[in-house]
ZAGU-511001 format. One line per 10 residues: number of its first residue (from 1); for each residue x, y, z of N, C-alpha, C, O. Coordinates in pm, whole numbers. Each point is the difference from the previous one (the first is absolute). Example, Ala and Ser with C-alpha at 12.3 -4.5 7.8 and 13.67 -1.06 7.14 Angstrom:
2
1 = 1319/-569/780/-89/119/0/90/120/0/104/-2/66  -139/107/-138/82/119/6/-77/109/73/51/111/17;
% end
This chain:
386
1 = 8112/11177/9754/-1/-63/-130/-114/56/-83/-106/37/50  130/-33/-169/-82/76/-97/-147/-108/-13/18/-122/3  -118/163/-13/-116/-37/49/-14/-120/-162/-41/-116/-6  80/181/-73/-42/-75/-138/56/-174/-12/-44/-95/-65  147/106/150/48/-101/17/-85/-122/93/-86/43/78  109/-210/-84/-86/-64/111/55/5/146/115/9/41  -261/-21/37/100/-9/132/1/-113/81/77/-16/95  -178/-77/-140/-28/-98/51/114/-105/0/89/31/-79  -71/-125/133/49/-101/16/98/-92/-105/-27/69/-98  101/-152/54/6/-49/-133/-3/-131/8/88/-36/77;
11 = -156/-66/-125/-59/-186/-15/133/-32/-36/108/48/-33  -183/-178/62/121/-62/-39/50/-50/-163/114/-38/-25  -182/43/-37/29/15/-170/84/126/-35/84/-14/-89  -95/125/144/46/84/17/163/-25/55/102/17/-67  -111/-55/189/117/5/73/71/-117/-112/118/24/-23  -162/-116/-32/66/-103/-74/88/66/-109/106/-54/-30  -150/182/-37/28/76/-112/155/70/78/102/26/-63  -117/-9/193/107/83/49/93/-129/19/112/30/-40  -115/-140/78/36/-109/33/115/-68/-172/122/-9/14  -165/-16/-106/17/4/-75/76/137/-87/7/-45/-114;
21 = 47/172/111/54/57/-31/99/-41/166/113/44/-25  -110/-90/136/153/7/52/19/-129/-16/77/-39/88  -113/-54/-162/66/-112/-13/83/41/-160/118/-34/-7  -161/83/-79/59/70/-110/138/88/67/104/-66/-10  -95/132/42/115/96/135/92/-144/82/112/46/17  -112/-120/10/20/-139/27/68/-28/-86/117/-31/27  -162/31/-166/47/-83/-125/101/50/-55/78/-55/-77  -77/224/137/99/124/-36/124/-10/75/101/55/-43  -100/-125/159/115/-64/103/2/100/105/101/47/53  -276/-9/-17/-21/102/154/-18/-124/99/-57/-103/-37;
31 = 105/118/149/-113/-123/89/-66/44/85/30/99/66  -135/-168/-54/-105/49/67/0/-43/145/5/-116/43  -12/251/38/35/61/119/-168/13/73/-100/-9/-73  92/24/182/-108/34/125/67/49/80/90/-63/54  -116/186/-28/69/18/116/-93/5/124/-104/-64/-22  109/115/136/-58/-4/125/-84/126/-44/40/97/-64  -180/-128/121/-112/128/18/49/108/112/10/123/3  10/-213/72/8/103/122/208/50/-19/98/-71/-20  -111/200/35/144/38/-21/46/88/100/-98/54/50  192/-18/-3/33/136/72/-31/99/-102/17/-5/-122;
41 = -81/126/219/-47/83/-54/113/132/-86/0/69/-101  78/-92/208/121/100/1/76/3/-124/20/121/-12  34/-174/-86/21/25/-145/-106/63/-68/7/106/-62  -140/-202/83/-108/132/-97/-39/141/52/-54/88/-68  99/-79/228/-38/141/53/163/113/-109/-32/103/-57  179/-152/53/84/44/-6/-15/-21/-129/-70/98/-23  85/-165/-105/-35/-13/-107/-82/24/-105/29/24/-117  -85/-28/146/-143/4/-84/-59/155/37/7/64/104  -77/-27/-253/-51/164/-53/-111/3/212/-20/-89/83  -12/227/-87/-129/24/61/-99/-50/-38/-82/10/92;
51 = 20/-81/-214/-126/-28/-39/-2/-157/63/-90/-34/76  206/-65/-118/-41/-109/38/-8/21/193/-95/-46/63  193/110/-6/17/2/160/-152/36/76/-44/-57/100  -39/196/-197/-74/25/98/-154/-123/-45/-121/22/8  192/-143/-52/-108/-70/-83/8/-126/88/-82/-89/-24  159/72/111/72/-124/38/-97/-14/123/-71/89/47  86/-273/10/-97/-71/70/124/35/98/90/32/-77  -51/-25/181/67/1/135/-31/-94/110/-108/26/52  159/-108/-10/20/-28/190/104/-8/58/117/4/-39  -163/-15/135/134/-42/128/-7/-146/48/-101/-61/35;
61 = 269/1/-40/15/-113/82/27/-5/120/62/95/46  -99/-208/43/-13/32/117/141/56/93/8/55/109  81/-91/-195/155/59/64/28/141/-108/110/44/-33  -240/6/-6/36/188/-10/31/27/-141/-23/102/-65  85/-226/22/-4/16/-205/-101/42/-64/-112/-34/38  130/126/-163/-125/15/-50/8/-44/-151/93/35/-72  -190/-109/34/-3/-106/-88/-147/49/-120/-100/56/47  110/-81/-163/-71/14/-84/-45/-79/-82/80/-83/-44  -205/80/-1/-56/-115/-92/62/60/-185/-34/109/-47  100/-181/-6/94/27/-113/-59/141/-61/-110/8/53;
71 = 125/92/-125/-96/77/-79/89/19/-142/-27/86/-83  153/-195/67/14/8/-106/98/-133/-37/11/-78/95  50/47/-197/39/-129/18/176/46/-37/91/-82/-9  -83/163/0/139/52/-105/97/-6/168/88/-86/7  -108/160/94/74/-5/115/11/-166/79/100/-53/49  -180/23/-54/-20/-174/90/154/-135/-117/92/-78/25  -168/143/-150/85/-102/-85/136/3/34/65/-101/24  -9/252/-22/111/47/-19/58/-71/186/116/-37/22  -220/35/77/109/11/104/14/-144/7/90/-47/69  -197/-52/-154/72/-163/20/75/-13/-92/49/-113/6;
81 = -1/186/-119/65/-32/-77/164/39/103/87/-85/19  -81/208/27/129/-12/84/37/-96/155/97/0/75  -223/-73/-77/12/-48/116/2/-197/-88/-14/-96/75  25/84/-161/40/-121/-113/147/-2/-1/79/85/39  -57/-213/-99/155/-23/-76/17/67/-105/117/11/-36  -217/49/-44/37/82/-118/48/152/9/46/51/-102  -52/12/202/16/120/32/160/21/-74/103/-66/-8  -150/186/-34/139/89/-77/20/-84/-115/103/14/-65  -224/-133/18/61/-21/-168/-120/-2/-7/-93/-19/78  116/58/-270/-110/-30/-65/-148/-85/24/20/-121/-5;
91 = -140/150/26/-75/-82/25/-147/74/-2/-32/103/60  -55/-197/-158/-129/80/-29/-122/-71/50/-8/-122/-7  -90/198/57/-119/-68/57/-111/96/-13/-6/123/13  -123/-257/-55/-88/64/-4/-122/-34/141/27/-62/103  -168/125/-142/-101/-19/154/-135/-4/-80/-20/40/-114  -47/-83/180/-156/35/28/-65/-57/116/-10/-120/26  -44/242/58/-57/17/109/-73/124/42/7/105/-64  -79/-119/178/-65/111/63/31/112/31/57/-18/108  -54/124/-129/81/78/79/-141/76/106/-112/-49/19  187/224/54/-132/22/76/41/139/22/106/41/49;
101 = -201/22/-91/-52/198/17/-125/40/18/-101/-55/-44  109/172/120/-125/57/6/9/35/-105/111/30/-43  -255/-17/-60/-62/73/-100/-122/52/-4/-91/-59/59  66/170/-123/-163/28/-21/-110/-105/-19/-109/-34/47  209/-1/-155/-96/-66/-81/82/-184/2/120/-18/21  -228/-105/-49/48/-104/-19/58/-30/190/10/73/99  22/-261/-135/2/-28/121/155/33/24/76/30/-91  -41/-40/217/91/-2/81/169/-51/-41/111/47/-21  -191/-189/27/89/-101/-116/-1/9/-103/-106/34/-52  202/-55/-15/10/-24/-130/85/-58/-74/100/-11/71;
111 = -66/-54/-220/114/-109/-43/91/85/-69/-44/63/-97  179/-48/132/126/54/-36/80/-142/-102/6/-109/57  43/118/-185/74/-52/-73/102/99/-36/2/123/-14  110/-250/1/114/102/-37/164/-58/-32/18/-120/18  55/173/-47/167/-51/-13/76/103/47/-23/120/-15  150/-193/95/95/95/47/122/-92/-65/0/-121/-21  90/205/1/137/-34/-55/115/83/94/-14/120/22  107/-182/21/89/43/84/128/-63/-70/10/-112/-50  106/238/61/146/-80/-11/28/-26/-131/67/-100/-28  -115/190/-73/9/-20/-155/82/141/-29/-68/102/8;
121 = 225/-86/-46/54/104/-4/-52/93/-183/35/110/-44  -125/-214/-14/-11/51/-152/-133/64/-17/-101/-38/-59  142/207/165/-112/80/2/-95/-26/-80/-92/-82/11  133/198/-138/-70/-8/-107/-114/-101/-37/-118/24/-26  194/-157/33/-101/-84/-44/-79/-73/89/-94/-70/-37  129/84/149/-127/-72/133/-93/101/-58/-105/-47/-43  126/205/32/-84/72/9/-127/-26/-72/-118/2/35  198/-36/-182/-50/-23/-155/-101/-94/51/-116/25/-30  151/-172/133/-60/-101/-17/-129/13/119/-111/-43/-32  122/77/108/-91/37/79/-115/89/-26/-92/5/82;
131 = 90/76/-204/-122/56/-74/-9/-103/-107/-111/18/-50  151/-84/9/-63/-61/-83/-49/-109/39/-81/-62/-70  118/25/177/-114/-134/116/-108/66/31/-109/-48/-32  115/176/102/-100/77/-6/-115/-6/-111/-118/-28/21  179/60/-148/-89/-13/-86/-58/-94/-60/-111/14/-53  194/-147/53/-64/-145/18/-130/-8/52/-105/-32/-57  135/77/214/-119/-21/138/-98/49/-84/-89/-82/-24  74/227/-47/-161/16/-64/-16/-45/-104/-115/-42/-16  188/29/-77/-61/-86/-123/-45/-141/65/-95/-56/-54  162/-13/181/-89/-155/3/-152/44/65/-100/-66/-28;
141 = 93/206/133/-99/-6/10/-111/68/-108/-108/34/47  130/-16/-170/-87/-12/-98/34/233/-36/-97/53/-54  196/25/80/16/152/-22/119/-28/-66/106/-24/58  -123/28/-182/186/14/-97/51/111/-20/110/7/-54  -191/129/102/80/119/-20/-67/72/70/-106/57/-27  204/-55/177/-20/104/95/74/79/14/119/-26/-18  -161/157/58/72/136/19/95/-32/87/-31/-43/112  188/61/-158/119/-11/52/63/128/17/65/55/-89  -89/7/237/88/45/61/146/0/38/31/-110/46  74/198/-49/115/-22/38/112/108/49/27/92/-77;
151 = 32/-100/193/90/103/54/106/-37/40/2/-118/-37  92/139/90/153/36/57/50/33/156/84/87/26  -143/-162/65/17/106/123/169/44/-10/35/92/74  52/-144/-146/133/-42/28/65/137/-37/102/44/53  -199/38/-184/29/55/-70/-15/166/73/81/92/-6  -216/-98/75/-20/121/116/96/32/60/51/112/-2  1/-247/87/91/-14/108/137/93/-99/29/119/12  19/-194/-81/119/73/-35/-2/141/-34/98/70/24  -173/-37/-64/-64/161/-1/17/68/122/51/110/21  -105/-198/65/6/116/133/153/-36/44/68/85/58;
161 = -17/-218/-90/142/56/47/97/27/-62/110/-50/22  -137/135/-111/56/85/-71/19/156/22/88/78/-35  -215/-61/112/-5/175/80/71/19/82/82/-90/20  -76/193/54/82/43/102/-111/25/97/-48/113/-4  -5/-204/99/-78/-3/102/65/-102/141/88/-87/4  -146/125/66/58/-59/141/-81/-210/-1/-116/-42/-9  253/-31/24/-72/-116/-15/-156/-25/66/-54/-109/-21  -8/202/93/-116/-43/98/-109/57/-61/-116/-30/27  160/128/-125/-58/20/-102/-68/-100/-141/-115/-31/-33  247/6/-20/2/-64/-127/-62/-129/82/-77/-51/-82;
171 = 72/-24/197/-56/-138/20/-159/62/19/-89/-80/-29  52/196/69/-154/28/-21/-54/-9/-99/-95/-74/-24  158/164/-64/-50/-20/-134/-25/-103/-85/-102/-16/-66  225/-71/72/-39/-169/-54/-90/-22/83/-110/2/-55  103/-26/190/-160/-95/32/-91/110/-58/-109/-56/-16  100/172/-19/-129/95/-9/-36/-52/-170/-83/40/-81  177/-135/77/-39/5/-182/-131/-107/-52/-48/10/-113  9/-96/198/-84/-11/-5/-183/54/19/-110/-24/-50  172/110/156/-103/57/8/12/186/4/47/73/88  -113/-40/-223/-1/61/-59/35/177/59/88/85/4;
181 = -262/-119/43/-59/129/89/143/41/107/44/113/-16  13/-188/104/133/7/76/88/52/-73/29/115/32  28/-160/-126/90/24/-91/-18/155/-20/77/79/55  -178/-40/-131/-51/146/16/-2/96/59/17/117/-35  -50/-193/194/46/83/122/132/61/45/43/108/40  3/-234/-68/133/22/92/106/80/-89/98/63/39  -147/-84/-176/108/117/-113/-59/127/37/91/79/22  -230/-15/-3/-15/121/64/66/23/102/35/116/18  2/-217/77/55/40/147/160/24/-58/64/88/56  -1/-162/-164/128/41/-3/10/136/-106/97/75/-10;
191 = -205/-67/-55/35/130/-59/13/138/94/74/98/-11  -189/-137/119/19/87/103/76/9/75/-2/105/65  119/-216/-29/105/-13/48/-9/-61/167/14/74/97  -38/-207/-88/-6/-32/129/-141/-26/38/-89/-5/-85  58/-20/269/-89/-89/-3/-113/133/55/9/83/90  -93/-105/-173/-134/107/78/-123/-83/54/-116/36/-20  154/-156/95/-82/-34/55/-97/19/106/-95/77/-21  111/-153/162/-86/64/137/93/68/28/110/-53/-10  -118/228/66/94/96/97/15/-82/71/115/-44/-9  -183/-14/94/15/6/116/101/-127/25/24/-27/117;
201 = 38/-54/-221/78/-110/8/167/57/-30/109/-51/21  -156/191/-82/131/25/-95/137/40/87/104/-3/-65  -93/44/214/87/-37/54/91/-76/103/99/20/70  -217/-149/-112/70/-116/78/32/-54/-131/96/-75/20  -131/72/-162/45/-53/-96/140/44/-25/109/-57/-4  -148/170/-11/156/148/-51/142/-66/93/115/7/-44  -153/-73/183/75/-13/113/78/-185/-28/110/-53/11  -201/28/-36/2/-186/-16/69/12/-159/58/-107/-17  -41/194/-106/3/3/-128/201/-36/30/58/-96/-50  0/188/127/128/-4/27/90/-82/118/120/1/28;
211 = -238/-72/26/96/-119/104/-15/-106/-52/-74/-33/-93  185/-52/182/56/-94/-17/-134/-141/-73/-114/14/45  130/-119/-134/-141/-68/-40/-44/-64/114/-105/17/62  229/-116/-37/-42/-98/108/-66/72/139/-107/-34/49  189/135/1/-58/92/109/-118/28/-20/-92/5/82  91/17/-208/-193/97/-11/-83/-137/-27/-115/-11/42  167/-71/-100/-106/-121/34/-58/-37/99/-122/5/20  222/-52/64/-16/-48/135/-84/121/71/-78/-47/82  73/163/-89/-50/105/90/-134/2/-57/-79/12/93  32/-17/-180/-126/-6/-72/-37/-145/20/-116/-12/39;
221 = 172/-86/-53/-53/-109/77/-62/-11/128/-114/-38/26  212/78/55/7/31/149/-187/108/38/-92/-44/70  92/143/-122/-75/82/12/-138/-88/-109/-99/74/3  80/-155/-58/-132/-36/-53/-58/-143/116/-116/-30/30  245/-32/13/-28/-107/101/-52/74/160/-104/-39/53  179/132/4/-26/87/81/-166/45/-11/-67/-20/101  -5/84/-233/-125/42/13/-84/-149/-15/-123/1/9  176/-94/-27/-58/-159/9/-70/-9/-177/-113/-43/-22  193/85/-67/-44/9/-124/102/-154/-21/122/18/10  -172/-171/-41/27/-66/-76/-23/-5/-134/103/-37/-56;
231 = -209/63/-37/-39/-31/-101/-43/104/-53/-10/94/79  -28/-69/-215/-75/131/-51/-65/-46/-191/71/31/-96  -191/-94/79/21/10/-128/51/-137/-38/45/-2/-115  -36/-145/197/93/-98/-25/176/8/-8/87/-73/-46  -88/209/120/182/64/-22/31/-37/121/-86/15/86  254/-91/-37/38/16/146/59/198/19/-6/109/-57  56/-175/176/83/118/41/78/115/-40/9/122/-1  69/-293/-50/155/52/-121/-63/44/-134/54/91/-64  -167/-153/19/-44/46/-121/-10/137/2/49/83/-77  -139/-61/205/-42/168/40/132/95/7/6/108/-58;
241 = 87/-158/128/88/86/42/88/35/-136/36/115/-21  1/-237/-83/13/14/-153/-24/114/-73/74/63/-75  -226/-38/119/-91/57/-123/19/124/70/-3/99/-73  23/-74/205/11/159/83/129/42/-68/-17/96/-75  151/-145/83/139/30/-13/-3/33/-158/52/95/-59  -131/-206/6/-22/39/-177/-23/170/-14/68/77/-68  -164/-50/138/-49/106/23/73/120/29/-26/106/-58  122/-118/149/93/112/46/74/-6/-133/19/111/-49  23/-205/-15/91/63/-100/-34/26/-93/69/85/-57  -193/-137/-20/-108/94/-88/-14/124/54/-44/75/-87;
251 = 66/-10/209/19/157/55/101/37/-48/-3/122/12  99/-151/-64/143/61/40/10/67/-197/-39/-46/-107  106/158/143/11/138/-37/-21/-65/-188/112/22/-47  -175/-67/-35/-3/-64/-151/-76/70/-62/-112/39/35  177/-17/-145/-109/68/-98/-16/-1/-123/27/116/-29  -61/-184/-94/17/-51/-75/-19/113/-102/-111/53/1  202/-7/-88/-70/98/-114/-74/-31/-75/1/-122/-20  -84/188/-45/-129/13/-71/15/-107/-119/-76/-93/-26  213/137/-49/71/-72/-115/13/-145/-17/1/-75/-98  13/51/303/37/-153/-17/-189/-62/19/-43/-115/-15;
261 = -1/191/36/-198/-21/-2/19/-39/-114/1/-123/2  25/182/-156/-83/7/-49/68/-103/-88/-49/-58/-97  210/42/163/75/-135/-117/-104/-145/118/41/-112/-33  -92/107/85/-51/-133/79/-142/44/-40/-62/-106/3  -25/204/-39/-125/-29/-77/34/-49/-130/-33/-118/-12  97/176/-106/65/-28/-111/-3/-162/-41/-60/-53/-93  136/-1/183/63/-146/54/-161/-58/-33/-36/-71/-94  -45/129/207/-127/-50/40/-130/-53/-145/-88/-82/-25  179/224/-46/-105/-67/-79/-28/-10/-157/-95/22/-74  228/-68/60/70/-101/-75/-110/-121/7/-36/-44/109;
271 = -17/-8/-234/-60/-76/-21/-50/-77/-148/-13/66/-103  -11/-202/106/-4/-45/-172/21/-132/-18/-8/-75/97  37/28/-217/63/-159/35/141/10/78/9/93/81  60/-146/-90/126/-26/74/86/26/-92/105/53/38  -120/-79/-173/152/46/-68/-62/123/-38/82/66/-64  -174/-16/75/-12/125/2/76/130/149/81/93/9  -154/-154/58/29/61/128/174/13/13/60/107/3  7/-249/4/100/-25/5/125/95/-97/119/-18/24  -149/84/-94/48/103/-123/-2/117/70/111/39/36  -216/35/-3/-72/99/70/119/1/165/58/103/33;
281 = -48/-210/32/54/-3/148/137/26/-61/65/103/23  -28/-192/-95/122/43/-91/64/135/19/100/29/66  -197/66/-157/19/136/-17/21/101/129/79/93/21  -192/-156/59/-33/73/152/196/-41/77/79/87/39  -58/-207/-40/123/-35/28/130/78/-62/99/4/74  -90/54/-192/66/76/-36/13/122/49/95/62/50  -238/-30/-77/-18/154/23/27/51/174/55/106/28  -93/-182/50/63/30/163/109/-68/25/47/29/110  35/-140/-192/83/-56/43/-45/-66/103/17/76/95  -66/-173/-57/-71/-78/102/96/-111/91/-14/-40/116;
291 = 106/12/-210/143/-87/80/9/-107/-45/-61/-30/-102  130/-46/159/1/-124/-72/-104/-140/86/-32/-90/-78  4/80/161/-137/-47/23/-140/52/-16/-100/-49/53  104/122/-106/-121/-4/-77/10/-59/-141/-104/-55/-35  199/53/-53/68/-51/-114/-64/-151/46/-98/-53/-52  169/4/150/3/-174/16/-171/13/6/-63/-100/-32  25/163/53/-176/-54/72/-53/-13/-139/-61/-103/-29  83/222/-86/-14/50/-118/42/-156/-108/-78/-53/-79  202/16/103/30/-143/-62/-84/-101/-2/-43/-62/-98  15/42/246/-55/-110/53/-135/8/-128/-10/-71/-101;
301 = -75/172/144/-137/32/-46/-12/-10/-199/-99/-22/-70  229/47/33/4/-32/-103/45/-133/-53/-11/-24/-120  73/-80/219/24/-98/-58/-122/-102/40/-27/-97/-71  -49/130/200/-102/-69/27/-104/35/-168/-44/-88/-74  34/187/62/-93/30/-157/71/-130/-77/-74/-98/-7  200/84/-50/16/-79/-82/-33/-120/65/-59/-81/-71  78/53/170/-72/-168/48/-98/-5/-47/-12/-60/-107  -108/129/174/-132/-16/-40/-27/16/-151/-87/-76/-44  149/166/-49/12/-25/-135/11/-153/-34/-82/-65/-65  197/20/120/34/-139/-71/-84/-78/28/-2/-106/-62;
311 = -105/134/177/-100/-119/50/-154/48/-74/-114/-27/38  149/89/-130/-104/30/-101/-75/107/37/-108/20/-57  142/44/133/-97/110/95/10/99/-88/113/24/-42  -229/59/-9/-32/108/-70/32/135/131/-74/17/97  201/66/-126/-4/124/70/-56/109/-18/25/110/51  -96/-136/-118/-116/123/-68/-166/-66/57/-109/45/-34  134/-158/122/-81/-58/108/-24/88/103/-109/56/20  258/-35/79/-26/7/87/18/187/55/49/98/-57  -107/-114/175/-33/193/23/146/-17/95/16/-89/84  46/154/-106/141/76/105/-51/115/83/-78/85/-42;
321 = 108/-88/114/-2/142/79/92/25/127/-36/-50/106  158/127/-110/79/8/111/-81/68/120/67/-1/104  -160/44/-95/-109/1/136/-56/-105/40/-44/0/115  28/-118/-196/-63/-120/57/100/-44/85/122/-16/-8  -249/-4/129/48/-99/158/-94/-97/45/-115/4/-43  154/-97/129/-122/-82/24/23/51/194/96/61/47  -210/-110/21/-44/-27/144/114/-34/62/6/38/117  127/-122/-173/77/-54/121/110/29/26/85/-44/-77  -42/119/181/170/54/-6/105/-54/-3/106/51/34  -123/-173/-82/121/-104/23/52/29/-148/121/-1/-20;
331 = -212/28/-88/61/-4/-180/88/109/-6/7/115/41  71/-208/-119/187/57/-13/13/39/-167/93/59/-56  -197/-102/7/63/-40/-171/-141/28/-103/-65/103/-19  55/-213/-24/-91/8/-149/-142/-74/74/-26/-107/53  -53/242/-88/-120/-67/44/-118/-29/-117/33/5/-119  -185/-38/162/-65/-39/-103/-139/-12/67/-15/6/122  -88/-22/-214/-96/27/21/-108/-57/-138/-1/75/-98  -70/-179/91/-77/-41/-111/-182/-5/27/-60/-100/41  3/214/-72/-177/3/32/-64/14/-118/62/53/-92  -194/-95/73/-92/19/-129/-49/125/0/-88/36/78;
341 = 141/38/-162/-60/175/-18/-189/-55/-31/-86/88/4  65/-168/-20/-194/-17/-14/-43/-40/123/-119/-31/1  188/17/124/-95/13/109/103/96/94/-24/120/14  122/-176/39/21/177/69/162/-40/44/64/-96/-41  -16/211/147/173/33/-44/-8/-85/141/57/59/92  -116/-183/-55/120/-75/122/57/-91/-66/-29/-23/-118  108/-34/177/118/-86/-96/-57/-128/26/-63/-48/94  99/10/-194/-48/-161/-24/145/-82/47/-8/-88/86  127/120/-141/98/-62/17/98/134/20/-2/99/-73  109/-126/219/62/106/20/149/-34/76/4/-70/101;
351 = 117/129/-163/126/-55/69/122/128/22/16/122/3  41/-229/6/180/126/-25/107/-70/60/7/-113/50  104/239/-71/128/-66/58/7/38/145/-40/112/29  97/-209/88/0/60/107/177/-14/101/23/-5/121  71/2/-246/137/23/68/20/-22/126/71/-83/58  -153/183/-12/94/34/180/-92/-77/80/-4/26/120  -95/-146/-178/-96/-30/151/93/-80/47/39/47/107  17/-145/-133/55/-120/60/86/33/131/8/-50/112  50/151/-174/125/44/83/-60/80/149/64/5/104  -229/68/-130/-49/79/81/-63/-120/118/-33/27/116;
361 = 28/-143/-172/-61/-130/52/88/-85/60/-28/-94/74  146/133/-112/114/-86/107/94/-62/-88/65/-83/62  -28/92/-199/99/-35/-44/122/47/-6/22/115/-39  71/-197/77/179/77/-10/39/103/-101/40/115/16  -66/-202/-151/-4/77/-91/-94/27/-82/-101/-70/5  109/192/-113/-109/65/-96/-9/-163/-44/84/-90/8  -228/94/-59/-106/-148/-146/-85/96/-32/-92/56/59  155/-46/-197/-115/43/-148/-124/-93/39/0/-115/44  -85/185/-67/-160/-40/24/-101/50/-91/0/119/-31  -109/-223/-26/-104/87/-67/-105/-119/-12/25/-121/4;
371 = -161/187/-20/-63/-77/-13/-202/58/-7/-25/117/28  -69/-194/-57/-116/96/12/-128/-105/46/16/-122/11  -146/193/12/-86/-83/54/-139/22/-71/-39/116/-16  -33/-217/-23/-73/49/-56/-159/-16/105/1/-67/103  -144/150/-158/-101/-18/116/-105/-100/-133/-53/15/-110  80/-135/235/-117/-97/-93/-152/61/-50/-63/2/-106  35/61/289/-119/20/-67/-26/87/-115/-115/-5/-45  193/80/-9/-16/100/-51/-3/-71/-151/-66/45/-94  156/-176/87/26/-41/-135/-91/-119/-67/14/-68/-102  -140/74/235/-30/-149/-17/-152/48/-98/-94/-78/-16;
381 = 100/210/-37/-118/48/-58/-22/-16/-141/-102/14/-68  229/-47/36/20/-8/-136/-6/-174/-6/-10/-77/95  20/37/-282/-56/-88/9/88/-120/-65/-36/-116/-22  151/171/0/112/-86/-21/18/-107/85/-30/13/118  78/-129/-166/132/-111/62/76/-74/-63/-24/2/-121  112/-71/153/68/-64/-63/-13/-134/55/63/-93/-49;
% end
């Protein structure tokens, strides 16, 4: 955490200020949720970016589970919300509580606020409404105009499946889209055509790239239990044996031309308000013919603009950028990001859409999801309340 910020603790006058904006969220028809501190670990190891995982508190229960102290509140909400009578309809909730990460800086603990909305089919406008709660949260704590960030993961995604790359491909690249430096990499590795990783792996990969899945699972299973490798990193077995097989087919014979580099930098960096940008993706959509899901992602992003228009939102506010990503691999959709450019770029209030978690968490079927969290301490500096 950026040093300028406090790290100490927050009173309870303080905590009252956070207390008071979710009884407001309450009044909005969220209800207010707690979920359990202690969680299985295993959704935030499979879910969640590298930054929160290698940040996470870990133990073991005495029958071999491995269990985690929460490190965020967006996964816990979501799995009592499917484990409720409300599951698969509409239903919004908000939190405030502790959550827990290692950090440099500041304690351990710390207070997570926030709203999740599940089961609302009127994209556009959950989207609309969920930044503008957002922006509520800092005007009560005393900041009426913070730097508003905003991106699309939805919009990447359809881009890459729009190329002609091997699916084990195009699913790298979406998770690489958050993080940047990867992203970078791995388009050198396909310009070069295939995997130039360790020699010395490359022909048991080359070998495993063309058999059967389930076979090569199980045999790479078989062979990590055999050297008595349970764990690696908070990863089981299967995770490992996952990320090996990922691997063999990131080997296999791909090579991306230069052309299609330079239509996915292009893409990249596209940037402006949103009905700006949105004109611009337009054109890019013409000019490669991109298909018709990228079109729908392209709609969406423009009718979410007119929501937030109608909710008074100045689009000459907010910064667009189809490179913006946040930390967590679960975001499917419209993300966001609100910090004071006069003390520094961590987010004060931060969300998005997350489509596919529910379903990755155990639901039958797809639930539209979105929602964001804001960091008390961060907001409790300013000098607003209501």
């Amino acid at each position: 955490m950026n040093g300028n910020w406090p790290t100490s603790g927050t009173g309870a006058t303080l905590d009252a200020r956070a207390e008071a904006l979710l009884a407001s969220y309450e009044r909005a028809g969220y209800a207010h949720v707690s979920p359990s501190i202690l969680q299985p670990a295993e959704p935030f190891l499979d879910l969640s970016g590298e930054d929160i995982r290698r940040r996470m508190f870990l133990t073991t229960a005495p029958g071999g589970a491995e269990l985690c102290l929460r490190p965020d509140l967006t996964i816990p909400v979501s799995r009592d919300y499917l484990a409720s009578t409300q599951a698969g309809k509409p239903a919004g909730y908000c939190y405030l509580g502790p959550v827990f990460r290692h950090r440099a800086e500041g304690s351990a603990e710390f207070l997570q606020a926030g709203v999740e909305s599940f089961g609302r089919t009127d994209t556009a406008a959950s989207d609309a409404e969920m930044l503008v709660l957002g922006l509520e949260a800092t005007t009560h704590f005393g900041l009426s105009e913070p730097t508003i960030r905003t991106g699309d993961v939805a919009l990447f995604a359809a881009l890459i499946a729009a190329l002609d790359l091997a699916p084990a491909w195009k699913r790298r690249l979406i998770k690489d889209f958050n993080r940047k430096a990867n992203l970078a990499q791995d388009l050198d590795r396909l310009v070069l055509g295939g995997n130039n990783g360790r020699p010395e792996y490359q022909g048991v990969l080359a070998a495993l790239a063309g058999s059967d899945p389930k076979g090569a699972h199980a045999l790479v299973t078989d062979l990590l239990s055999i050297a008595g490798i349970s764990a690696v990193g908070g990863r089981s077995v299967a995770e490992i044996a996952d990320r090996f097989l990922e691997q063999s087919a990131l080997g296999a014979s791909t090579k991306l031309p230069r052309d299609v580099r330079g239509l996915i930098e292009r893409f990249l960096a596209i940037a402006g308000d949103p009905d700006e940008a949105a004109a611009e993706l337009r054109a890019l959509a013409a000019d490669m013919n991109l298909g018709h899901e990228f079109g729908l992602a392209l709609d969406l992003m423009e009718s979410r603009n007119g929501f937030l228009a109608a909710r008074d939102i100045d689009l000459k506010r907010l910064h667009f950028s189809t490179a913006f990503g946040r930390g967590f691999d679960y975001y499917t959709g419209f993300v966001f990001e609100l910090t004071d450019p006069a003390r520094s770029g961590d987010p004060l209030v931060s969300g998005g859409r997350y489509d596919g978690l529910l379903t990755r968490l155990g639901a039958a079927d797809p639930i539209p999801a979105i929602g964001f969290s804001l960091w008390v301490e961060r907001l409790t500096v300013y000098g607003g309340a209501r």
